[in-house]
Biopython code that builds the backbone (N, CA, C, O; Angstrom):
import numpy as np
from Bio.PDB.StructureBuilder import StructureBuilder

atoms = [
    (1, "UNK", "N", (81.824, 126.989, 92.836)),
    (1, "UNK", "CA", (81.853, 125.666, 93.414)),
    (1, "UNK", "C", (83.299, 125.217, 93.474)),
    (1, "UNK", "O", (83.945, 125.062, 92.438)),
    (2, "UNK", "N", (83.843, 124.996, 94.746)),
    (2, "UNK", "CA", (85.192, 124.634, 94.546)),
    (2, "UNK", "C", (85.430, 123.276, 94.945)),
    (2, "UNK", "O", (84.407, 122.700, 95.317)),
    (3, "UNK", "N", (86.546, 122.562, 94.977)),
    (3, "UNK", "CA", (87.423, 121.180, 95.189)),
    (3, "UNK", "C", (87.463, 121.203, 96.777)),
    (3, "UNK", "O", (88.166, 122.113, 97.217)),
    (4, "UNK", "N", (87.013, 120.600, 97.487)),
    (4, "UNK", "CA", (87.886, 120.114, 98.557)),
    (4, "UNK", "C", (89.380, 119.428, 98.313)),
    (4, "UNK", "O", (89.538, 118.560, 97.455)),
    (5, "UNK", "N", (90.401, 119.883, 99.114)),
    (5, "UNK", "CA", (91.818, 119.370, 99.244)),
    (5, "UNK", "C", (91.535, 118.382, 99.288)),
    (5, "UNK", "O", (90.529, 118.045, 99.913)),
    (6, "UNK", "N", (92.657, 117.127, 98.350)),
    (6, "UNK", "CA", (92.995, 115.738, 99.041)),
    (6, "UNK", "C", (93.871, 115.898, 99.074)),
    (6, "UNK", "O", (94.587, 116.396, 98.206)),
    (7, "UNK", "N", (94.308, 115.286, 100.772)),
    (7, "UNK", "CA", (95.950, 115.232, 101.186)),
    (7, "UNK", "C", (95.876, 113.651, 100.729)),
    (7, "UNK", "O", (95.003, 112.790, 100.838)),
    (8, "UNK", "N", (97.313, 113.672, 100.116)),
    (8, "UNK", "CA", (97.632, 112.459, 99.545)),
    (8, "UNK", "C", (98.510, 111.565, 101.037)),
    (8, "UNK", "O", (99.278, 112.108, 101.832)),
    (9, "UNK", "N", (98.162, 110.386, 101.035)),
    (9, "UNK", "CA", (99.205, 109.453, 102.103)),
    (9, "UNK", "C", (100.408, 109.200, 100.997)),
    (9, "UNK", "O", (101.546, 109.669, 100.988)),
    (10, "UNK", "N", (99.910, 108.496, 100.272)),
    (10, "UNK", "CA", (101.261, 108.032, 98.898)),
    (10, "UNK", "C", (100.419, 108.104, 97.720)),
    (10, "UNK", "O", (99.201, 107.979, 97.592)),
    (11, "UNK", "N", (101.608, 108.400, 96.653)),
    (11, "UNK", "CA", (101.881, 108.492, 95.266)),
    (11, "UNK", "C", (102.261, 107.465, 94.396)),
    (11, "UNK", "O", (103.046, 106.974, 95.208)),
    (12, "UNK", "N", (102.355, 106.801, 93.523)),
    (12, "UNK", "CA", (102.813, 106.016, 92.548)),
    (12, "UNK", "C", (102.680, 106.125, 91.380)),
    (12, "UNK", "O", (101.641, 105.718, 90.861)),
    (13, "UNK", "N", (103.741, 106.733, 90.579)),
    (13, "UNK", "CA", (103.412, 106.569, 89.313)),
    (13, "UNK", "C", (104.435, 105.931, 88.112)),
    (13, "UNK", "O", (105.615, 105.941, 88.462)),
    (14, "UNK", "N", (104.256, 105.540, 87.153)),
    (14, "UNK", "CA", (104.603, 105.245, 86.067)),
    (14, "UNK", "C", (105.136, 106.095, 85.110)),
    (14, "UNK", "O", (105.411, 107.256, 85.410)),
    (15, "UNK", "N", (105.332, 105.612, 83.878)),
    (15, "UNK", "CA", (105.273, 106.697, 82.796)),
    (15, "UNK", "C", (104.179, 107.204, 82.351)),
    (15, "UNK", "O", (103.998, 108.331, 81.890)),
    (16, "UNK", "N", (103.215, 106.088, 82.539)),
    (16, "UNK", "CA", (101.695, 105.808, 81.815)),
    (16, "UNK", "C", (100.664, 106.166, 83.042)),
    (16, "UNK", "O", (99.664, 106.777, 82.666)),
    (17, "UNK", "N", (100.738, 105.897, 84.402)),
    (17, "UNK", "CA", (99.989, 105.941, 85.103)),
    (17, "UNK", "C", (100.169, 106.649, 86.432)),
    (17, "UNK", "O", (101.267, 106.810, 86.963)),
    (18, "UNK", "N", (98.936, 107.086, 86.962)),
    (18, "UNK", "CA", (100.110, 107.646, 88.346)),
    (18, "UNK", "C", (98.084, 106.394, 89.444)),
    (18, "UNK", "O", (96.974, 105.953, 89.146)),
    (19, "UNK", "N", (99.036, 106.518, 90.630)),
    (19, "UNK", "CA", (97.888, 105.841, 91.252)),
    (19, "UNK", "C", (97.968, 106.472, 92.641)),
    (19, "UNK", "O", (99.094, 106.968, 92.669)),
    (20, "UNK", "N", (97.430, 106.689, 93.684)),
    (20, "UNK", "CA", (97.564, 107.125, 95.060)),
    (20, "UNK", "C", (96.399, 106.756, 96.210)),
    (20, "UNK", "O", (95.385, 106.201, 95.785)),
    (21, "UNK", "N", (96.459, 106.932, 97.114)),
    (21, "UNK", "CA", (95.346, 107.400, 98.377)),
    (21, "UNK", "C", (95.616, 108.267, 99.323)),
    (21, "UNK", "O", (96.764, 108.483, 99.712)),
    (22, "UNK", "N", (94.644, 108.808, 99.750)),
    (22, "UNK", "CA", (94.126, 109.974, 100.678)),
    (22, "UNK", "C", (94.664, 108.898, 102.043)),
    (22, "UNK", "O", (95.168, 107.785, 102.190)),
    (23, "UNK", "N", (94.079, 110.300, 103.054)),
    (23, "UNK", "CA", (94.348, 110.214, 104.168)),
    (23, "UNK", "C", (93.411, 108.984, 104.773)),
    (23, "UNK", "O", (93.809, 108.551, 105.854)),
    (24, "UNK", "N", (92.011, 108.254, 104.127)),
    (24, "UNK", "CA", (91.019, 107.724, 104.734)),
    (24, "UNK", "C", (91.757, 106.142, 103.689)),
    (24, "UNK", "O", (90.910, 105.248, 103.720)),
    (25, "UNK", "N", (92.554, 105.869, 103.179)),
    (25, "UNK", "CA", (93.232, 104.778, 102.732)),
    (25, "UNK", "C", (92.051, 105.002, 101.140)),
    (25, "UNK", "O", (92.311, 104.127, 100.315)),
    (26, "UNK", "N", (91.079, 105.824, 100.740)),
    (26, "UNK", "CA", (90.891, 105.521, 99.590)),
    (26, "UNK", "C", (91.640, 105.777, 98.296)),
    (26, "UNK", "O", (92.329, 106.766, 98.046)),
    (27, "UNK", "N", (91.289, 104.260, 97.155)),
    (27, "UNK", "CA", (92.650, 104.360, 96.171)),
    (27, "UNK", "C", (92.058, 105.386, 95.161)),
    (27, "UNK", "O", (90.843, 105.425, 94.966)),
    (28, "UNK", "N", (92.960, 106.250, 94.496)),
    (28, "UNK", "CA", (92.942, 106.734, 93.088)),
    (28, "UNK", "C", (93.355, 106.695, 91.908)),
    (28, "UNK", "O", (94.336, 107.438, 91.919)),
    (29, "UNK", "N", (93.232, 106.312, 90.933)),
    (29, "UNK", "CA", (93.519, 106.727, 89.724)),
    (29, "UNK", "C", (93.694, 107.599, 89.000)),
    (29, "UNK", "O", (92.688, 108.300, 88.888)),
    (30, "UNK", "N", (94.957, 108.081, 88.121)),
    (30, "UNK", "CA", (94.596, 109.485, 87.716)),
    (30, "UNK", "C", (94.898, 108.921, 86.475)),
    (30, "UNK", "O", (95.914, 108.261, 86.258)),
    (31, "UNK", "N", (93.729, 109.259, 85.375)),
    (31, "UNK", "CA", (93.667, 109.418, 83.694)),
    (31, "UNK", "C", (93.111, 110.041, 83.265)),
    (31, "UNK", "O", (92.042, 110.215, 83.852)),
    (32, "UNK", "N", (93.273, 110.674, 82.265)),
    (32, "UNK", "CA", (92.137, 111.737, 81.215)),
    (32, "UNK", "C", (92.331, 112.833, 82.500)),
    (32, "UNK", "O", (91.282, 113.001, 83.121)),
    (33, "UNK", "N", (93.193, 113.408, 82.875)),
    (33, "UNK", "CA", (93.795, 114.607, 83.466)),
    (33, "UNK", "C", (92.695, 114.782, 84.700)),
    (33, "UNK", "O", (92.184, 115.899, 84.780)),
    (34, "UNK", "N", (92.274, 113.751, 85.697)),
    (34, "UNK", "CA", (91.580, 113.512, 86.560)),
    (34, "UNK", "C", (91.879, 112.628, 87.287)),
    (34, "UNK", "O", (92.473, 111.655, 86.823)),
    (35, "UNK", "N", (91.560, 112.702, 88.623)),
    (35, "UNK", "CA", (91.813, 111.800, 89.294)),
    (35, "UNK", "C", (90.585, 110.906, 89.664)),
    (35, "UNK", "O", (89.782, 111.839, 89.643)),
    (36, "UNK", "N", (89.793, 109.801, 89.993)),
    (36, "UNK", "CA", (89.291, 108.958, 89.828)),
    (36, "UNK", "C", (89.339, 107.588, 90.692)),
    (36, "UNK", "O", (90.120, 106.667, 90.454)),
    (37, "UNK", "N", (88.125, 107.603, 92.007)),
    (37, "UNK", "CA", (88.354, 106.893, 92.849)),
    (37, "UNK", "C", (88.290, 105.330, 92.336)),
    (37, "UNK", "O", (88.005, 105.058, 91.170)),
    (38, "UNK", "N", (88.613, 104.242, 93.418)),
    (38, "UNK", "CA", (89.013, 102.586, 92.586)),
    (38, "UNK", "C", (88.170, 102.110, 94.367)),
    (38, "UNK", "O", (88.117, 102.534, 95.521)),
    (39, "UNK", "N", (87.681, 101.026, 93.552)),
    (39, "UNK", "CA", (87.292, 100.310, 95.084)),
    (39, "UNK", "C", (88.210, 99.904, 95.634)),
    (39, "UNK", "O", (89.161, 99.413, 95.026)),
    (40, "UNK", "N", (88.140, 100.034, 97.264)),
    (40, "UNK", "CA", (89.013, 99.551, 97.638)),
    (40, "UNK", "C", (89.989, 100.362, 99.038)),
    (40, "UNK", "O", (89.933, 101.578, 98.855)),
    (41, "UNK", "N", (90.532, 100.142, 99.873)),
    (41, "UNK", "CA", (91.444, 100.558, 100.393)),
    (41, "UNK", "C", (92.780, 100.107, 101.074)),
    (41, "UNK", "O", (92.906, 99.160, 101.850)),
    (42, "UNK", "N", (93.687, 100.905, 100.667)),
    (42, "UNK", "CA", (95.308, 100.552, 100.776)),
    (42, "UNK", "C", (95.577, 101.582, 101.742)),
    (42, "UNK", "O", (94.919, 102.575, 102.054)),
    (43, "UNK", "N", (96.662, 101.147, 102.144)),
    (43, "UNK", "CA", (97.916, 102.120, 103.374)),
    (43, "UNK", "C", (98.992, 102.032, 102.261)),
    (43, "UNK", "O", (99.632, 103.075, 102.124)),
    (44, "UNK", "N", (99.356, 100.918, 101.363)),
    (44, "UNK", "CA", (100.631, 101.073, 100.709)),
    (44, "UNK", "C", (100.406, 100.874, 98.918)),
    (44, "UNK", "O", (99.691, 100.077, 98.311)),
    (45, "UNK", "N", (100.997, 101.559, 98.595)),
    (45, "UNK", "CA", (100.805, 100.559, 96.803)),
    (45, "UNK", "C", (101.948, 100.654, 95.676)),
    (45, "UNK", "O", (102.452, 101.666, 95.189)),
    (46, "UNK", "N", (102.081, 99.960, 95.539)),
    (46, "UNK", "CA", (103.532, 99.903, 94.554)),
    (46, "UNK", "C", (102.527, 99.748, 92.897)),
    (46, "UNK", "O", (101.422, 99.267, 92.649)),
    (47, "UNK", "N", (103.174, 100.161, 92.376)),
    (47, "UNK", "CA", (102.731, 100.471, 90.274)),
    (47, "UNK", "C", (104.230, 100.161, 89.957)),
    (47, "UNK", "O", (105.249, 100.716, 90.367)),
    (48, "UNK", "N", (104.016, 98.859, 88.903)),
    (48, "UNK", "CA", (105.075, 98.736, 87.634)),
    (48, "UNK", "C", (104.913, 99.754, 86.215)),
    (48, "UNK", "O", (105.636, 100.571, 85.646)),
    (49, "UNK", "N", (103.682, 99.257, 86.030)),
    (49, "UNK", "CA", (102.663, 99.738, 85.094)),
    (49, "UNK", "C", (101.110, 99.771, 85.515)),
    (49, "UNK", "O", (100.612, 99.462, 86.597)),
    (50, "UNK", "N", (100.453, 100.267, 84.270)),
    (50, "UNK", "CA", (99.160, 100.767, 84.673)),
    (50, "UNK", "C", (98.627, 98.948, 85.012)),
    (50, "UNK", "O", (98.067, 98.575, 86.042)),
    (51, "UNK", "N", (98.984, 98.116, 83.889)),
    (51, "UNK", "CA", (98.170, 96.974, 84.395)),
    (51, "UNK", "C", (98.903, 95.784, 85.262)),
    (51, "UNK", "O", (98.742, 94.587, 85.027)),
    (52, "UNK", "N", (99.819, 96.369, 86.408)),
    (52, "UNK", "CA", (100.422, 95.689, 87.658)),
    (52, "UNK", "C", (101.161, 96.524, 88.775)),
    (52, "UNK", "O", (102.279, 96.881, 89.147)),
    (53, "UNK", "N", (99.365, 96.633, 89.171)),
    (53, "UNK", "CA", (99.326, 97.402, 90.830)),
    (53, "UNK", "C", (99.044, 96.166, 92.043)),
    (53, "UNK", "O", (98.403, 95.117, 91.971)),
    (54, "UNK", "N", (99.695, 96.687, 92.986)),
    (54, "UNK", "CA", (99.967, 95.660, 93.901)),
    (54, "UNK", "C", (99.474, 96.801, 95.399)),
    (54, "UNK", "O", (99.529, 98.031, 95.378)),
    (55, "UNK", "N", (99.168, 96.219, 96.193)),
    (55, "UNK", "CA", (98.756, 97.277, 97.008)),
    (55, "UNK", "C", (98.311, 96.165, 98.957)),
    (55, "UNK", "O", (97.729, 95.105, 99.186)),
    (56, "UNK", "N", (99.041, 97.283, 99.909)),
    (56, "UNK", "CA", (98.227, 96.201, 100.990)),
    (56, "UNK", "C", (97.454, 97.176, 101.895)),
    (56, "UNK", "O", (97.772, 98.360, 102.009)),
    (57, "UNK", "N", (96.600, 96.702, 102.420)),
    (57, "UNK", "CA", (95.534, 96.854, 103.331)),
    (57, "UNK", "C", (95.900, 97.470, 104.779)),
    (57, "UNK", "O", (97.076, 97.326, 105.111)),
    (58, "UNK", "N", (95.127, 98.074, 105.596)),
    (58, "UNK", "CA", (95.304, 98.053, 106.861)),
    (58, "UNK", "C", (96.036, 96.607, 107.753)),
    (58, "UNK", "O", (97.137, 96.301, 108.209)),
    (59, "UNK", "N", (94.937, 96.126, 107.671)),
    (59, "UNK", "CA", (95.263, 94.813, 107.902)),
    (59, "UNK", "C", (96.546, 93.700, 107.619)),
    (59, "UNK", "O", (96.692, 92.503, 107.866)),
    (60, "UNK", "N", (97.509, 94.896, 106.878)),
    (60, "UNK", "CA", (98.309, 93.938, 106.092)),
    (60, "UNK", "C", (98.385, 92.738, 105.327)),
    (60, "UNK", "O", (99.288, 91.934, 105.093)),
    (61, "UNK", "N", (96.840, 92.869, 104.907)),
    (61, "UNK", "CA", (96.773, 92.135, 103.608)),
    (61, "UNK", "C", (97.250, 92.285, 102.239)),
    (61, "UNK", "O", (97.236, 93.385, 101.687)),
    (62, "UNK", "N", (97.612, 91.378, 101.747)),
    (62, "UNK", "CA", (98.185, 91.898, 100.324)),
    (62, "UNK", "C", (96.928, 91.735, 99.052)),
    (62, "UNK", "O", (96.020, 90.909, 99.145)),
    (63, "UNK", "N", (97.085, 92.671, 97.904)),
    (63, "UNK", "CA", (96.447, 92.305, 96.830)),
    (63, "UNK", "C", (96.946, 93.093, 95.496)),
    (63, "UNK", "O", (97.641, 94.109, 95.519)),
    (64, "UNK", "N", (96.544, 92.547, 94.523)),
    (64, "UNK", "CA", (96.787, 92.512, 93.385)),
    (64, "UNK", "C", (95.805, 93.447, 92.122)),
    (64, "UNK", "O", (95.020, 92.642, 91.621)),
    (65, "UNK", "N", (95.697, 94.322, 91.732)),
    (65, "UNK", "CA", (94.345, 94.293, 90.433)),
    (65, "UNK", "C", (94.750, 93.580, 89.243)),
    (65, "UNK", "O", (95.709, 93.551, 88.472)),
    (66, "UNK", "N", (93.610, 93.005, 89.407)),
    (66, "UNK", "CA", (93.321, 92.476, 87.835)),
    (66, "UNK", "C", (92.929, 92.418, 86.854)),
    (66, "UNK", "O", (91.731, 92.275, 87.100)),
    (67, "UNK", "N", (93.014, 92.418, 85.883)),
    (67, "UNK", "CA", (92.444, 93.321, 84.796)),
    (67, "UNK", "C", (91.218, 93.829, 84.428)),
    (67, "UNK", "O", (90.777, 94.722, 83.705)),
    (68, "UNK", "N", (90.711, 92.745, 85.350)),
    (68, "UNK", "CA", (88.889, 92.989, 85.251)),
    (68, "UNK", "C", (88.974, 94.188, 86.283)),
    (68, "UNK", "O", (87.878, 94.438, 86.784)),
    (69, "UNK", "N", (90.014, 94.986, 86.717)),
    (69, "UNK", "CA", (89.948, 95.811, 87.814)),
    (69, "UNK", "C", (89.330, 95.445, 89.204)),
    (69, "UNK", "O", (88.976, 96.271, 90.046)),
    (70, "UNK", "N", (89.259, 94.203, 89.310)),
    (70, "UNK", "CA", (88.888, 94.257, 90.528)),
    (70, "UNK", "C", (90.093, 93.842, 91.679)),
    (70, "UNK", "O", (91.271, 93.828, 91.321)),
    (71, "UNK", "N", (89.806, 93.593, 92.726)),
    (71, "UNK", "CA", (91.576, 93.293, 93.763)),
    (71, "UNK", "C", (91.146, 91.795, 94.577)),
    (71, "UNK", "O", (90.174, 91.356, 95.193)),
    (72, "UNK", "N", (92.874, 91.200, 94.055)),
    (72, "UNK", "CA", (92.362, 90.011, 94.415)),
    (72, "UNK", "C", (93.548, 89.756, 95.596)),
    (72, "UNK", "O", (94.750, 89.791, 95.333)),
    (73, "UNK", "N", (92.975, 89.483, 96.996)),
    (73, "UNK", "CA", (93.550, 89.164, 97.489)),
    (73, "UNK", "C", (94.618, 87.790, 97.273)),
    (73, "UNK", "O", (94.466, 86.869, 96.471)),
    (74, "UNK", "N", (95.537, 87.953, 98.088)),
    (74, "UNK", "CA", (97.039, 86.729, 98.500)),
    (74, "UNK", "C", (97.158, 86.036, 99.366)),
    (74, "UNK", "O", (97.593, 86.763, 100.259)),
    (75, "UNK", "N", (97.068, 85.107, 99.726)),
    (75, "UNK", "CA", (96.882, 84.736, 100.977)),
    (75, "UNK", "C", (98.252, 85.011, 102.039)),
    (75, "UNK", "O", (98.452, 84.141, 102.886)),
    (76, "UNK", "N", (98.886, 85.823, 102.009)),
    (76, "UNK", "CA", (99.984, 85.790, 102.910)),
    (76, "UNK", "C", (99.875, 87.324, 103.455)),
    (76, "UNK", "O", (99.168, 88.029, 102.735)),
    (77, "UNK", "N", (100.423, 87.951, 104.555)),
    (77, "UNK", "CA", (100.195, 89.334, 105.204)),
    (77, "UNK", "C", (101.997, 89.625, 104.721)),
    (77, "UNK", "O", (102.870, 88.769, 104.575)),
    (78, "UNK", "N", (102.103, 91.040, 104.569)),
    (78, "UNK", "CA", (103.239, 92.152, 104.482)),
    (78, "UNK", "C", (103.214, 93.321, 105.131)),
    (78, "UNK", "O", (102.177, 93.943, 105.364)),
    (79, "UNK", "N", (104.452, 93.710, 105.482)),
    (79, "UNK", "CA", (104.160, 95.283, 106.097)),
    (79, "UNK", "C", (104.740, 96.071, 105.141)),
    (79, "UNK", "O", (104.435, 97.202, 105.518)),
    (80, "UNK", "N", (105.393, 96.186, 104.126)),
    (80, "UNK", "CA", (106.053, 96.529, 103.009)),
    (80, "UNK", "C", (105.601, 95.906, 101.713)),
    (80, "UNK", "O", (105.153, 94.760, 101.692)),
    (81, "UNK", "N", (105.700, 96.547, 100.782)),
    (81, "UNK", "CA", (105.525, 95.621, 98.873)),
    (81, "UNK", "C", (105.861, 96.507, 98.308)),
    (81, "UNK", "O", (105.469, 97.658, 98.496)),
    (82, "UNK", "N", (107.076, 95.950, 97.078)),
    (82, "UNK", "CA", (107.592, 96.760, 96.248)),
    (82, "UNK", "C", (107.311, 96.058, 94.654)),
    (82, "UNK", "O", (107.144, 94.844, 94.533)),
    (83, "UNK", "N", (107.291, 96.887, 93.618)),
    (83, "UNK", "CA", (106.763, 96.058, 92.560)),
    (83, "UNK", "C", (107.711, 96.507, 91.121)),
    (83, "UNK", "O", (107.354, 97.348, 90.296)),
    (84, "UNK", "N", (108.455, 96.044, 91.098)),
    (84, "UNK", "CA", (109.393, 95.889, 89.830)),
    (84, "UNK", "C", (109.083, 95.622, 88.568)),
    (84, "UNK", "O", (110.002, 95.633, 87.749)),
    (85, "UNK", "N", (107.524, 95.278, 88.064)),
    (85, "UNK", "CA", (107.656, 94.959, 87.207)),
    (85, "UNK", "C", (107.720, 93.397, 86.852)),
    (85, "UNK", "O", (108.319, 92.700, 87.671)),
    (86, "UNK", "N", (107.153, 92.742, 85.689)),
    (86, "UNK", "CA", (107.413, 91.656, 84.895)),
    (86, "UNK", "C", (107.125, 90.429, 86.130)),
    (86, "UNK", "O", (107.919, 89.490, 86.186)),
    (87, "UNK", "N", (106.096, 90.485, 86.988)),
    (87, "UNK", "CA", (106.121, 89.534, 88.226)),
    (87, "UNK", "C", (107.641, 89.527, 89.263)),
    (87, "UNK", "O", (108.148, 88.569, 89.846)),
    (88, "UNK", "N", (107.985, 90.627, 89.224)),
    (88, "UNK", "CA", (108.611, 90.844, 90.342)),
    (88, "UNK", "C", (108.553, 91.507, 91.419)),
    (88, "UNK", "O", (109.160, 92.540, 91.704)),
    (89, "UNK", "N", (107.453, 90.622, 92.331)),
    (89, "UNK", "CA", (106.833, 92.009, 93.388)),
    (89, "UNK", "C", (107.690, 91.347, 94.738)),
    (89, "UNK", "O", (107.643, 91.906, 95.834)),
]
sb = StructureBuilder()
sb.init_structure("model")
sb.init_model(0)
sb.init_chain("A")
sb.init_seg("    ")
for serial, (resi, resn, name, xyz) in enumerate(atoms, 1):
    if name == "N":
        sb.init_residue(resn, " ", resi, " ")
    sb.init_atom(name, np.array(xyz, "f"), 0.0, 1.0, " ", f" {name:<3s}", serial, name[0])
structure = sb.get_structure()
């Protein structure tokens, strides 16, 4: 029984975390030496740390996870987001 390939669109990782999506905008998680789909879909996503991912939409919507893991949209659109850390996105 083998793996189907995922081609990755983008990568993000941390020291602690790595995060990404495929070609169909779905997000991943990788922990416990697996990768691990997240609701949701991004074109872009910036990681400070594991608990401040920032990520936008087709649509160029922006959003946030929150600790309850779920994504909370922003009310403002981006075509870019970069995430520094300590609320500096």
């Amino acid at each position: 029984m083998g793996c189907s390939p995922v081609f990755w669109s983008r990568l993000e990782r941390t020291y602690t975390a790595a995060w990404g999506f495929d070609e169909h905008d779905t997000i991943f998680y990788f922990h416990n030496n697996q990768w691990t789909p997240v609701e949701g879909a991004l074109i872009q996503i910036a990681v400070a740390n594991a608990d401040d991912v920032w990520g936008i939409n087709a649509n160029n919507d922006i959003f946030y996870l929150e600790s309850n893991q779920t994504w909370q949209q922003v009310p403002e659109k981006l075509t870019h987001i970069s995430n520094m850390g300590h609320n500096a996105v």
